[in-house]
Structures are given as C-alpha cells and as structure tokens.
C-alpha positions as CSV (number, residue, x, y, z in Angstrom):
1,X,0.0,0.0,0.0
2,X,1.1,3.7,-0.7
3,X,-0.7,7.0,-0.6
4,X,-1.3,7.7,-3.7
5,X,-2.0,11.6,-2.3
6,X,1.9,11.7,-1.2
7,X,3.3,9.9,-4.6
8,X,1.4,11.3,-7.3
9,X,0.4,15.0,-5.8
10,X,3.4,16.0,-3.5
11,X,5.7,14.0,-5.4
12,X,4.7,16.2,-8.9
13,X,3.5,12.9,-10.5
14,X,-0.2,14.0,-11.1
15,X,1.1,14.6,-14.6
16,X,1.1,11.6,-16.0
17,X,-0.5,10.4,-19.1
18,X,-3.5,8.6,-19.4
19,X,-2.3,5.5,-20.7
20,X,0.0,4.5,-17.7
21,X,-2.4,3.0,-15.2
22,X,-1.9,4.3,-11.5
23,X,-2.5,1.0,-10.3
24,X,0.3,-1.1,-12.0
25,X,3.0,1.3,-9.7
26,X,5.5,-1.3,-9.3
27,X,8.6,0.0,-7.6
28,X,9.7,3.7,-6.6
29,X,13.1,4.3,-6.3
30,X,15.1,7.6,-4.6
31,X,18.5,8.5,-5.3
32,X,19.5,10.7,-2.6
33,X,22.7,12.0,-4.0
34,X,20.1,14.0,-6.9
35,X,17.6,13.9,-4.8
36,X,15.6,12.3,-7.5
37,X,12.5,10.1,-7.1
38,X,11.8,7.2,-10.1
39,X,8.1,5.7,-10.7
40,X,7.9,2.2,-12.1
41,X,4.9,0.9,-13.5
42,X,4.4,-2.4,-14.9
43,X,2.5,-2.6,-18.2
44,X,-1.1,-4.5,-18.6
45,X,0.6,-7.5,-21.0
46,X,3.9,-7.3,-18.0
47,X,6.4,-7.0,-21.1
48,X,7.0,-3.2,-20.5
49,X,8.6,-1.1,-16.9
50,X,7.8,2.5,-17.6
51,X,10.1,4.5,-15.7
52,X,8.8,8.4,-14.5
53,X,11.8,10.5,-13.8
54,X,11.0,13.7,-13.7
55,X,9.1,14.7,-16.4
56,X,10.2,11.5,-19.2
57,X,8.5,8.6,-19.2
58,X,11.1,5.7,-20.4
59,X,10.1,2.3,-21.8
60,X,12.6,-0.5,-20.1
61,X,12.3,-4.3,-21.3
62,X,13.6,-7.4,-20.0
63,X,17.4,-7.6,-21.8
64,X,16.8,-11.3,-22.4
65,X,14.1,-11.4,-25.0
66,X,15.7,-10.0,-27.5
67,X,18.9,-12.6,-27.5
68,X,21.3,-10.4,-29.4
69,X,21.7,-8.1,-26.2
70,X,23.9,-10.2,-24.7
71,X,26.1,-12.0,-27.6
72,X,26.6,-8.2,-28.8
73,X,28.2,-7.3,-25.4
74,X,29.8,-10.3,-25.5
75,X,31.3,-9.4,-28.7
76,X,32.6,-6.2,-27.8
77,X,34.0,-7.3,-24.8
78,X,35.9,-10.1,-26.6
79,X,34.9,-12.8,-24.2
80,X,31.9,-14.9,-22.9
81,X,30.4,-15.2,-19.8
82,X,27.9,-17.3,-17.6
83,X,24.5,-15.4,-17.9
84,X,23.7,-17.5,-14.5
85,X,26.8,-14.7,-12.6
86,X,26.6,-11.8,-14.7
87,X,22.7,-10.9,-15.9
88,X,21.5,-9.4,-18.5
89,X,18.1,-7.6,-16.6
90,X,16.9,-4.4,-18.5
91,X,16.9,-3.3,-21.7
92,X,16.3,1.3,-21.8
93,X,16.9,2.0,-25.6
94,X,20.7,1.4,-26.0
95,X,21.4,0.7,-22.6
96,X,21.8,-2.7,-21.1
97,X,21.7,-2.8,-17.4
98,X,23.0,-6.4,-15.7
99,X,22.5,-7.9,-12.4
100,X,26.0,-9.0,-11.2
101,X,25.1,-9.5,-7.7
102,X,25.2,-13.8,-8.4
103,X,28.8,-13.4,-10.0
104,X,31.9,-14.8,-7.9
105,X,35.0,-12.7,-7.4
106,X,35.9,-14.3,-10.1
107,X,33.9,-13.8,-12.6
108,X,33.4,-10.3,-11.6
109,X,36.8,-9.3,-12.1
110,X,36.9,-10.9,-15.2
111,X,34.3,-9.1,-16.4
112,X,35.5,-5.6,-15.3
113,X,38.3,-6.3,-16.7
114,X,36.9,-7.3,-19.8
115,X,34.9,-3.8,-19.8
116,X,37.5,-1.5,-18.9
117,X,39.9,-3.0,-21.9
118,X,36.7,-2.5,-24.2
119,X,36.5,0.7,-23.0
C-alpha cells in the first residue's frame, strides 16, 4: 500500500498520461545524491517497466528477450560469460543494465576487466 496523495500529488506525479495506469506502480526508487524520485509501473501485457523521472517517461524491457543483447556485449567485450553470474536484466533503448550480484570474485573481475579494456 502507498498513498497515492503523497506519490502522485506532492511528489509532482499528477502529470502523468493517461495510458500508464496508477495502479500497476511497481517499484519507486530515490537516489539521494540528486535527490531524484523514479516511478515504475508495470505494463497490462507485463512485457514493459515504464520508468517516470522527472518529467520523461522511459520504456525498459527485460534484456533477455531480444537474445542479441547479450552476444553483442559479448562481442565487444571479446569474451563470454555465464549469464547464471553476470545478468543481463533491462533493456532502456541502447542501454543494457545487468545484475551482477550472483557473479563470484571471479567472474566479476573478469568481467570488469573485460569492460574497462573494451573501453
């Protein structure tokens, strides 16, 4: 439960368009260093996170559906690695965002090493 008073109103989210339905609000998120407040909601078919960030609404998908996400970062980073440790999670246009909390030391190092040679 939220109050939908606080997050929408005092929050400057009673903008919102029409189409994103108040009651799919799936996750909000602050970053206190901008002292920025994100809006998640899920979309009717669940394929689609819109994220409200100010005023920009963003379309995220799930990284994994469309399969050449991940062998195209593989590619550029010039080595593969065990999508069970190091996730592909969100798709936001070009960006691919990963969950790397499951990797080992390992793993992880090898793939920040791999990034920072790549780039």
């Amino acid at each position: 439960m939220f109050n939908h008073d606080f997050i929408f109103k005092q929050q400057g989210f009673d903008w919102l368009p029409s189409w994103i339905d108040r009651s799919r609000l799936f996750n909000i998120a602050f970053e206190p260093a901008q002292g920025v407040v994100k809006l998640y909601f899920l979309s009717a078919d669940e394929q689609t996170l819109y994220k409200v960030e100010g005023k920009r609404v963003i379309e995220q998908h799930l990284a994994m559906q469309p399969g050449a996400a991940w062998s195209a970062l593989e590619q550029r980073l010039g080595a593969a690695f065990d999508e069970r440790e190091i996730q592909p999670d969100t798709m936001e246009g070009q960006n691919l965002y990963l969950f790397i909390e499951p990797a080992g030391l390992q793993s992880f190092m090898r793939f920040l090493s791999a990034f920072a040679r790549a780039n």
